[in-house]
N, C-alpha and C positions, 0 to 999 in steps of 0.2 A: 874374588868373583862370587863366591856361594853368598856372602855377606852383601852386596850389591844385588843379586835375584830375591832375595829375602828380604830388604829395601825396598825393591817395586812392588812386590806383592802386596806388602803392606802399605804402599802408597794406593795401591789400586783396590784394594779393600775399602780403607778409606772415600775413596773417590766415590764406588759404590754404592758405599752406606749413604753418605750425603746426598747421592744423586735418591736415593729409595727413599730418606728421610723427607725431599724437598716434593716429591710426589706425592708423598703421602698429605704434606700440608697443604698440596694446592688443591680449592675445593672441587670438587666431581663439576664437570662441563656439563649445563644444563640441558637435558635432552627437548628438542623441541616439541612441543605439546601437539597430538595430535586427538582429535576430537572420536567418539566413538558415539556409533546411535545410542540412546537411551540413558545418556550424559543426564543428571539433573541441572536445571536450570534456576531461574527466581521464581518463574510463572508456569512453565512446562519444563519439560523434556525434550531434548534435541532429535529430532527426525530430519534430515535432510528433505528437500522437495526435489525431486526428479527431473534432472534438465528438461525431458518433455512436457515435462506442468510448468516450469520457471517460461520458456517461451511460449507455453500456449497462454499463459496469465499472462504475459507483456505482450502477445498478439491480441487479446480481447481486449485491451487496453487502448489500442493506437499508439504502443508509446511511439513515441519521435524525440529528433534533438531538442526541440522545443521544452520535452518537458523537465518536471524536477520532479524525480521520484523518489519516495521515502519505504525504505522495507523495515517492517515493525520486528523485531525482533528476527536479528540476519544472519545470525548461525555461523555458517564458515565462507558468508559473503554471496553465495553466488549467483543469487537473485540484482543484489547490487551491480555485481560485474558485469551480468550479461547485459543488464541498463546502459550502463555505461558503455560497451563494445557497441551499443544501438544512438551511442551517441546522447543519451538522457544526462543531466546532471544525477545525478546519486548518490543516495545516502541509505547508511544501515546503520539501526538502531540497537544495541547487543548490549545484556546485563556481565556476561561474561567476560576480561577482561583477557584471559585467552584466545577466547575466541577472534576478539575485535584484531588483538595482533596479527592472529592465523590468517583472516579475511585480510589485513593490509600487506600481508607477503601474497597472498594468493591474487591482488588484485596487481601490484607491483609484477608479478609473472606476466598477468594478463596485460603489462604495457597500460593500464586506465588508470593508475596512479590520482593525475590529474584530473579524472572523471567522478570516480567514486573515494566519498568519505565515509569512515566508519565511528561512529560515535557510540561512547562507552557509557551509556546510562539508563534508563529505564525507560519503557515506551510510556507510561503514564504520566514522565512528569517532565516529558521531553518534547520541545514546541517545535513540531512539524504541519503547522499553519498552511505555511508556503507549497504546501506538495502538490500536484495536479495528478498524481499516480501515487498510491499506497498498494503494497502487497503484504500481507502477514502470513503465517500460520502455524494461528493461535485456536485454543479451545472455543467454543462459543459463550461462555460466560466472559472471557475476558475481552471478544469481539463487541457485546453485548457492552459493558464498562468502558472500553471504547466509543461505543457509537455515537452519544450526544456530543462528545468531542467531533467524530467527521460530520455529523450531519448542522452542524455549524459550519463547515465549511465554504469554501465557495462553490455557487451551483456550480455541476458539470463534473468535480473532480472525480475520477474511478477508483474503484475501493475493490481488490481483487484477492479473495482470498484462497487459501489453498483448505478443500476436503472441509470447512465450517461456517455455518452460517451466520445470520445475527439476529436470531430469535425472529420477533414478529415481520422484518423487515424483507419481505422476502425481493430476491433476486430479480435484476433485469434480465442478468443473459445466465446460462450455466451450460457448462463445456467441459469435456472429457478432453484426455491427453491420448497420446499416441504413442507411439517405438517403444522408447525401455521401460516405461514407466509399469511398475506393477502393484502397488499400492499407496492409498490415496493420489490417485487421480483424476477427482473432479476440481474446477475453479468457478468459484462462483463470483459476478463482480455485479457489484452498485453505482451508481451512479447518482451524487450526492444532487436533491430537486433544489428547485427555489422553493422561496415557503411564499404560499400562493392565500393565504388561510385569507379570509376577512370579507368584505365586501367592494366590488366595484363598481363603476359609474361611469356612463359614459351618455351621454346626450340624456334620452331620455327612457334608458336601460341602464339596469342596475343588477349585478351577475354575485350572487351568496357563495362563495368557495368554501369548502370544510377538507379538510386533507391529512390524510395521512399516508407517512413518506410518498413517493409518487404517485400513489392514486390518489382523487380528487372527485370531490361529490358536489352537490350543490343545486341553484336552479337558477333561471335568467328568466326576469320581468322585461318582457320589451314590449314599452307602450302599453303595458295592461297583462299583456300575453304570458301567460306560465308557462315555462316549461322546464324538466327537471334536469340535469346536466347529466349526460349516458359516456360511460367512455372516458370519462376522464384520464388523463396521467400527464404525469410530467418525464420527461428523460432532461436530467440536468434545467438549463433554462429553455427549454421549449416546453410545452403547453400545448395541447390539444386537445376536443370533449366536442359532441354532439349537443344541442338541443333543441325540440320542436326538428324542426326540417335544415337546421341551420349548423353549418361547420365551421367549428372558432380551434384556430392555430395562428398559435403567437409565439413572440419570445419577453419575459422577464426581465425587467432590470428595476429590481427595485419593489417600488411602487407603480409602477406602472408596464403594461402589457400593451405592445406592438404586433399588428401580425395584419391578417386575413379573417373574412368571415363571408364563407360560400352558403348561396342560398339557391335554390332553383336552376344549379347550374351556372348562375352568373359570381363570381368573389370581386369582394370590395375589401379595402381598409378597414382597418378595425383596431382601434387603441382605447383603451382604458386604462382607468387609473383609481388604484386604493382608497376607501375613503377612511381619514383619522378615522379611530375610536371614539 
């Protein structure tokens, strides 16, 4: 009997060591990466935007299902997501490769899976063409390094940034947040013009445009008549400016400008059209 107890003992010893041996080689379960403010990044450092600024920047926007929204550098997603919950197609743009995973379990919680994609690569060398809504928030030098990139884009699209601006281009609209938000909470957003630059022609007027981003300067010859253009701007493809007594509101496409032209109280038609170089 004593020889049989001294048997298991040593059989259970054994069993133990092997079981502590095979523990020890299996390697450590990877703990899930959780992001902390003031993370380095490739271009900045990660600061979160404060759900009060994420929906007051997608309410200045208009987004709708309609559009396709791209967030330039998207941290732990949640500008994406809440796009998406708004029914937008979405996309976030992330150097971090942690991060991009963290944002597709946090968007997979959120049920938008199918709404929002996260793409793992640099906002510089990443073609977001297609977007009718951008949100970033980046420094202003690298908003700046951006910009001839959006202001190519198609007139109209909204450019919304969180707390920075884009150097000389200054803002259409700018809006403070509300509820939890306690730092950085302004959004500033643009609204990419048509480019209006050049000269126009229309019967026997001829309209000089000079512009930059959506203000527009210039003067209109009609029939002889100077006068210098007051008020100009553009919001995306619309057009409006005073000159002499006369009010011209149109819309762009192209080459050529469609609208209205009030004079005395009575509005007529009004089309023109670019002339080549």
């Amino acid at each position: 009997m004593q020889a049989m107890i001294q048997t298991r003992r040593i059989v259970l010893a054994l069993a133990l060591s092997l079981f502590a041996f095979n523990a020890l080689a299996q390697p450590a379960a990877k703990s899930e990466f959780q992001p902390e403010v003031g993370q380095a990044g490739k271009d900045v450092v990660w600061v979160p935007t404060a759900q009060g600024l994420v929906d007051r920047m997608l309410d200045m926007a208009k987004l709708t299902a309609k559009d396709i929204h791209y967030d330039l550098g998207s941290g732990d997603g949640r500008t994406v997501i809440t796009a998406a919950k708004r029914g937008a197609t979405a996309y976030g743009v992330e150097y971090n490769p942690d991060m991009v995973e963290l944002s597709r379990r946090n968007a997979a919680a959120a049920g938008v899976s199918g709404k929002a994609t996260f793409i793992h690569g640099d906002i510089f060398e990443t073609d977001f063409s297609k977007a009718t809504v951008i949100t970033l928030f980046l420094l202003p030098d690298l908003n700046v390094k951006l910009r001839p990139t959006i202001l190519n884009m198609k007139p109209g699209t909204r450019v919304i940034s969180n707390s920075f601006t884009m150097g000389d281009w200054k803002s259409d609209e700018t809006q403070g947040a509300k509820g939890e938000c306690t730092s950085y909470c302004t959004a500033y957003m643009w609204i990419v013009p048509a480019k209006v630059e050049g000269v126009w022609k229309s019967g026997n007027e001829e309209i000089k445009l000079a512009q930059e981003y959506q203000m527009v300067q210039g003067s209109v010859n009609s029939g002889g008549k100077l006068s210098n253009v007051q008020g100009g701007r553009l919001r995306g493809d619309e057009i409006s400016f005073t000159a002499g007594d006369a009010r011209y509101a149109g819309k762009v496409n192209g080459n050529r400008i469609e609208g209205t032209v009030t004079t005395g109280g009575k509005t007529a038609p009004w089309t023109t059209t670019r002339a080549a170089k």
